[in-house]
mmCIF file of the C-alpha atoms, coordinates in Angstrom:
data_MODEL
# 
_entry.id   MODEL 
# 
loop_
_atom_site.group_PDB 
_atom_site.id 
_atom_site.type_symbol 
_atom_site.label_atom_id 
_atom_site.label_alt_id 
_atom_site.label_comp_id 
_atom_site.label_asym_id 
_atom_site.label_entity_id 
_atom_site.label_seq_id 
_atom_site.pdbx_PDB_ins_code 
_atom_site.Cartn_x 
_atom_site.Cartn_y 
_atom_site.Cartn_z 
_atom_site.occupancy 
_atom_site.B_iso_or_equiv 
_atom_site.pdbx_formal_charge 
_atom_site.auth_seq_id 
_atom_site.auth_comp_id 
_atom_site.auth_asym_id 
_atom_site.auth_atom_id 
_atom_site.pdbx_PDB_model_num 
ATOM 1   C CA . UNK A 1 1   ? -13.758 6.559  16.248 1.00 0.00 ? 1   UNK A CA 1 
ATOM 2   C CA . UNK A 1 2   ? -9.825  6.999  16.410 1.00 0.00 ? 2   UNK A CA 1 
ATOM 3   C CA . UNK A 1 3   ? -9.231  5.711  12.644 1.00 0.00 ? 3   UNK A CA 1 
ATOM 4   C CA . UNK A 1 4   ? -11.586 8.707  11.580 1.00 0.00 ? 4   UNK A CA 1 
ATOM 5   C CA . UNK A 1 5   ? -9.643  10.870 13.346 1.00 0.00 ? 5   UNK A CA 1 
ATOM 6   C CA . UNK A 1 6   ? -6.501  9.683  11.658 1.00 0.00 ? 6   UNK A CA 1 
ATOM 7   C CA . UNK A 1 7   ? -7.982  9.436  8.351  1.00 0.00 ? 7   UNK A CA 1 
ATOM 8   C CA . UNK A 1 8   ? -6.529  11.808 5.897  1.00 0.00 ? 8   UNK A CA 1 
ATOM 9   C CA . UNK A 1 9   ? -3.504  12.710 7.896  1.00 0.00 ? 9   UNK A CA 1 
ATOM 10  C CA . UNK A 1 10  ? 0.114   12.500 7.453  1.00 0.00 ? 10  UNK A CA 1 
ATOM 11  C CA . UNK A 1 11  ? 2.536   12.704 9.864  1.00 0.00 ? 11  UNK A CA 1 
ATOM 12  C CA . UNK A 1 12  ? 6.025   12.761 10.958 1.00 0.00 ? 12  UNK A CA 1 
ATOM 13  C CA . UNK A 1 13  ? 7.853   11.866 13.950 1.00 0.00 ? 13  UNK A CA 1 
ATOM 14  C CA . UNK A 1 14  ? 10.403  13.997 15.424 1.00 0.00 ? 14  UNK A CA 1 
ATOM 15  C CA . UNK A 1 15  ? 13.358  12.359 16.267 1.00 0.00 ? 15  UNK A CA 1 
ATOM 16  C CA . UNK A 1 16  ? 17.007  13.795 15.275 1.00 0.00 ? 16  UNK A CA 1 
ATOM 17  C CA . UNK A 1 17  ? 17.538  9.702  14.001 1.00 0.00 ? 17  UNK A CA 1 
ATOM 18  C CA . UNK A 1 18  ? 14.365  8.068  13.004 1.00 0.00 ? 18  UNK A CA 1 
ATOM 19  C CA . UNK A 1 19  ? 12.713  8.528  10.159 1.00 0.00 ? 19  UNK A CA 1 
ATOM 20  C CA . UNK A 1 20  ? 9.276   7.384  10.240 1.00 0.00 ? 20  UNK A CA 1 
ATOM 21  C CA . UNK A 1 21  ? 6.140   9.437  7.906  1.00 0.00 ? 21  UNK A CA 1 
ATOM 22  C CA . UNK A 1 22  ? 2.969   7.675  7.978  1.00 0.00 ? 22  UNK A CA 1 
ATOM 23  C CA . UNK A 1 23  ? 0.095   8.655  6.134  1.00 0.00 ? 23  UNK A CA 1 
ATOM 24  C CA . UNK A 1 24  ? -3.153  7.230  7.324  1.00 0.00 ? 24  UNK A CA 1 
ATOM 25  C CA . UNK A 1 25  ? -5.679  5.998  4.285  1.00 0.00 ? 25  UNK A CA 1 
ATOM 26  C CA . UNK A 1 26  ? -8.457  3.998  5.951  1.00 0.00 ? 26  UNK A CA 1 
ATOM 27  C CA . UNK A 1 27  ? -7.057  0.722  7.727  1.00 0.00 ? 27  UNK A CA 1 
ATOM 28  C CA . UNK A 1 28  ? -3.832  1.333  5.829  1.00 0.00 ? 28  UNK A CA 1 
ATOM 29  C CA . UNK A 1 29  ? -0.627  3.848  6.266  1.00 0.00 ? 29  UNK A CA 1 
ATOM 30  C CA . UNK A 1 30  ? 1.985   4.357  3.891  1.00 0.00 ? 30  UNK A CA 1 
ATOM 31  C CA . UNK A 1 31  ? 5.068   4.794  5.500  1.00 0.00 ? 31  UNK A CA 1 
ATOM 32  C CA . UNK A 1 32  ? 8.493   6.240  4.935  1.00 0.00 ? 32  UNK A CA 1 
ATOM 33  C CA . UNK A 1 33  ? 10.848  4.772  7.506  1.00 0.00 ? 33  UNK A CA 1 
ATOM 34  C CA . UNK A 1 34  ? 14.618  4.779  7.561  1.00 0.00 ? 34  UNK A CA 1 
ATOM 35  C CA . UNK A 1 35  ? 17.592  6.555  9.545  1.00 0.00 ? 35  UNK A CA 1 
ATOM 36  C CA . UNK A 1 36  ? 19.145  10.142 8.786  1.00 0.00 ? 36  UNK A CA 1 
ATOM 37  C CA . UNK A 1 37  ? 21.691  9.383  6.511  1.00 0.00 ? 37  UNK A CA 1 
ATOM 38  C CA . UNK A 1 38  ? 21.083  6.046  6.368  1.00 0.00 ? 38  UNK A CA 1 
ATOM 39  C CA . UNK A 1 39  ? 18.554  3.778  4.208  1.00 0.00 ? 39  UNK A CA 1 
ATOM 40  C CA . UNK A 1 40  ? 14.672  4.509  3.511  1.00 0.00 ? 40  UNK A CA 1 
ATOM 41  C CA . UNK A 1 41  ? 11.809  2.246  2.813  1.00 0.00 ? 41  UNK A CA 1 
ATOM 42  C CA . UNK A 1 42  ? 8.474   2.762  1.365  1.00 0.00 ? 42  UNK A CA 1 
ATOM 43  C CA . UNK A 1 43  ? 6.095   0.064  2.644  1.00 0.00 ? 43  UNK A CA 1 
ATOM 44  C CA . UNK A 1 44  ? 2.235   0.201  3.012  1.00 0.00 ? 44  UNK A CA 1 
ATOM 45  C CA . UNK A 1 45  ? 1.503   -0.915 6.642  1.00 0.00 ? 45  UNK A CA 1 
ATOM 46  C CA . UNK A 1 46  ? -1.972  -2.425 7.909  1.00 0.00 ? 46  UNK A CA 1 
ATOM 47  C CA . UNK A 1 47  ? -3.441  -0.429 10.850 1.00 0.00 ? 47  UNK A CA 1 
ATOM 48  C CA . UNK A 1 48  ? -5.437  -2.014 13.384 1.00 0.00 ? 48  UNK A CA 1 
ATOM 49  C CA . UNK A 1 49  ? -7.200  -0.446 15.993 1.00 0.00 ? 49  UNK A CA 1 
ATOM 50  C CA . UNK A 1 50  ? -6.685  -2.300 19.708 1.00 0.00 ? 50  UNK A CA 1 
ATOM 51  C CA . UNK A 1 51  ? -8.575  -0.423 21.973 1.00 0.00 ? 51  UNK A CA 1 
ATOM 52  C CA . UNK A 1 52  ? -10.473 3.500  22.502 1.00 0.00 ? 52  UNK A CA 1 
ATOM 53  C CA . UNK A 1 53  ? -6.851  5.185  22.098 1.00 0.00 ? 53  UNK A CA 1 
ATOM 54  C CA . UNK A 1 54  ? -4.626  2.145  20.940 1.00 0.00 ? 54  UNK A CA 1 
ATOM 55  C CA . UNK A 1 55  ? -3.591  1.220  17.515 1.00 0.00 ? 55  UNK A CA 1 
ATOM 56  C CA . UNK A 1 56  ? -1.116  -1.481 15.762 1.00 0.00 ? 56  UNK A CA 1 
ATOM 57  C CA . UNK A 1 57  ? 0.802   -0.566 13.025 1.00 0.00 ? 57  UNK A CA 1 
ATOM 58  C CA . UNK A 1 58  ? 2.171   -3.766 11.045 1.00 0.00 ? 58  UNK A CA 1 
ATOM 59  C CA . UNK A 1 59  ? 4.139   -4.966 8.713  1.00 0.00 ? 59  UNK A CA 1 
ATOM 60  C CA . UNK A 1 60  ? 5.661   -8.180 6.892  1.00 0.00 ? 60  UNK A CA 1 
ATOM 61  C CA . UNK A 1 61  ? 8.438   -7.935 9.990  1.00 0.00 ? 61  UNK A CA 1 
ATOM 62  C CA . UNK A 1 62  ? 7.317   -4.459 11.463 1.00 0.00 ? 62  UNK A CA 1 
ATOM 63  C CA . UNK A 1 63  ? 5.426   -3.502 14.882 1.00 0.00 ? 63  UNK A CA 1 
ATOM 64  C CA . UNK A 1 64  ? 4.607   0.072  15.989 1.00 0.00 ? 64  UNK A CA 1 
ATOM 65  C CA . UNK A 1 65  ? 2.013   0.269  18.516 1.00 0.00 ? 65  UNK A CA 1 
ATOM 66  C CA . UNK A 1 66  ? 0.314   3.271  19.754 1.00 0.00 ? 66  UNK A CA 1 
ATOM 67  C CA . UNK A 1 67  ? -1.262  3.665  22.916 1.00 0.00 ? 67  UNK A CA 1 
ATOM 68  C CA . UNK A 1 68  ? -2.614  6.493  24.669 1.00 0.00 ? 68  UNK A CA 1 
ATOM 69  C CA . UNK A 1 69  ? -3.411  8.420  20.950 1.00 0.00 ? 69  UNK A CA 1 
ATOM 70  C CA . UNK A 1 70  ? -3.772  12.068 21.459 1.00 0.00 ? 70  UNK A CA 1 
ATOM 71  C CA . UNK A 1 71  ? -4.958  14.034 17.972 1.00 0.00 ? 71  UNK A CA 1 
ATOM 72  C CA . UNK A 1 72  ? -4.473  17.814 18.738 1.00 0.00 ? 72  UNK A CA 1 
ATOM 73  C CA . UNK A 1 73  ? -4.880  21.009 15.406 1.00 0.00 ? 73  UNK A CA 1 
ATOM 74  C CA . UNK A 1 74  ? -0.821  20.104 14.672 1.00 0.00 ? 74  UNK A CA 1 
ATOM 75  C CA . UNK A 1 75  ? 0.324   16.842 16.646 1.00 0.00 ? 75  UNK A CA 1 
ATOM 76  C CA . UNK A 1 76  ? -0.367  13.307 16.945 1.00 0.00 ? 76  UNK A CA 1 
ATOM 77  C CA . UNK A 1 77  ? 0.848   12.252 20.566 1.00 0.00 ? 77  UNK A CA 1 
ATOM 78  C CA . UNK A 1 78  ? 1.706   8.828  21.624 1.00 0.00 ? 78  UNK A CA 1 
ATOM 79  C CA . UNK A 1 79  ? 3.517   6.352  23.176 1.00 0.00 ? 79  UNK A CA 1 
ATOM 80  C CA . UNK A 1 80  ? 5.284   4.535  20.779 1.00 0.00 ? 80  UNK A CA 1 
ATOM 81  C CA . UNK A 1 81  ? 6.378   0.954  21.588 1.00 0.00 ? 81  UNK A CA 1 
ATOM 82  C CA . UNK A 1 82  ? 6.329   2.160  25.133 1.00 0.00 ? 82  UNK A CA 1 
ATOM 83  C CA . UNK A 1 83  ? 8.103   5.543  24.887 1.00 0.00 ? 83  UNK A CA 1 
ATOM 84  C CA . UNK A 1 84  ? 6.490   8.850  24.844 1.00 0.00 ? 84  UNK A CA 1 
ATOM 85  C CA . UNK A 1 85  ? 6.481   10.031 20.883 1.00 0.00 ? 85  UNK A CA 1 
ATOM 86  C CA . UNK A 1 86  ? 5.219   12.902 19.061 1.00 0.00 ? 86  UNK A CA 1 
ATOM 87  C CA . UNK A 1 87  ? 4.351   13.205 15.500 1.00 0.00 ? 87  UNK A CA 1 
ATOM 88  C CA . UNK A 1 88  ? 4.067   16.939 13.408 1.00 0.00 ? 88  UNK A CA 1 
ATOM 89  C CA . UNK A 1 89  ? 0.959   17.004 11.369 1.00 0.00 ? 89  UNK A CA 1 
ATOM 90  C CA . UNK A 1 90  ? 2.679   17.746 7.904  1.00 0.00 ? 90  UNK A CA 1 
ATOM 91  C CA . UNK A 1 91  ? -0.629  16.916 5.731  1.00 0.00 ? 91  UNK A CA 1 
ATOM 92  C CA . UNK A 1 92  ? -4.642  17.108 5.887  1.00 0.00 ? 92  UNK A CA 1 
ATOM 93  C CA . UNK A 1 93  ? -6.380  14.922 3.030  1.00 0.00 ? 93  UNK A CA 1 
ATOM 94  C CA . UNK A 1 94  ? -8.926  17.843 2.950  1.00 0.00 ? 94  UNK A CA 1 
ATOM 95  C CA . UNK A 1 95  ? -11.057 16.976 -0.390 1.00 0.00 ? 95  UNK A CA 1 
ATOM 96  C CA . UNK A 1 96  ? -11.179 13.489 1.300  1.00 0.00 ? 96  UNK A CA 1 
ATOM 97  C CA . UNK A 1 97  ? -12.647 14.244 4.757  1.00 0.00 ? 97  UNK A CA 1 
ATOM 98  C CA . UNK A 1 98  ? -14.818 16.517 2.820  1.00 0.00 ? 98  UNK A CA 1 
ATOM 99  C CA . UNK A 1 99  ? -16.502 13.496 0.612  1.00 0.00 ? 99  UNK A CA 1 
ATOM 100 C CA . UNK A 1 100 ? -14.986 15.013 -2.760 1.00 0.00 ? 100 UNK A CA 1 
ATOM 101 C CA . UNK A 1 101 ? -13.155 11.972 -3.714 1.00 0.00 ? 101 UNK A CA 1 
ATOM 102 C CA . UNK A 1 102 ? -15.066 8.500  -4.370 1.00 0.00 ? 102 UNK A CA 1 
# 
């Protein structure tokens, strides 16, 4: 299932303006999500699943939809609100995925 697969990670997308690190924690993300020298915010999103490769991403007055999810050993690619996106793989939840945390 594509939550499992994004279970554990975090990521980060690589844009030279937007700032936006999610790390995946069941059907939650934290999130980082501001501009390059501009403001950051720290919210913890709800993640939905829509379809075999689609997820939402929401907020209180945020949308980020995924569609067309590709996991690979260091990238998350998607397209992101309709635009082709890709996300570094900065962190594995190892002990996690590994059943060494309740």
């Amino acid at each position: 299932m594509l939550i499992n697969k994004l279970e554990g990670l975090t990521v980060s997308l690589l844009d030279e303006i937007a700032i936006e690190d999610l790390s995946f924690h069941g059907n939650n993300a934290s999130a980082t999500l501001g501009t390059t020298n501009g403001p950051l915010c720290a919210p913890i999103l709800q993640v939905f699943v829509t379809g075999p490769d689609s997820i939402q991403i929401k907020g209180q007055s945020l949308l980020i939809d995924w569609q067309s999810i590709k996991v690979t050993e260091n990238e998350v690619q998607v397209v992101r609100n309709g635009r082709p996106s890709v996300y570094k793989i900065t962190g594995k939840d190892q002990a996690k995925k590994k059943g060494r945390l309740p």
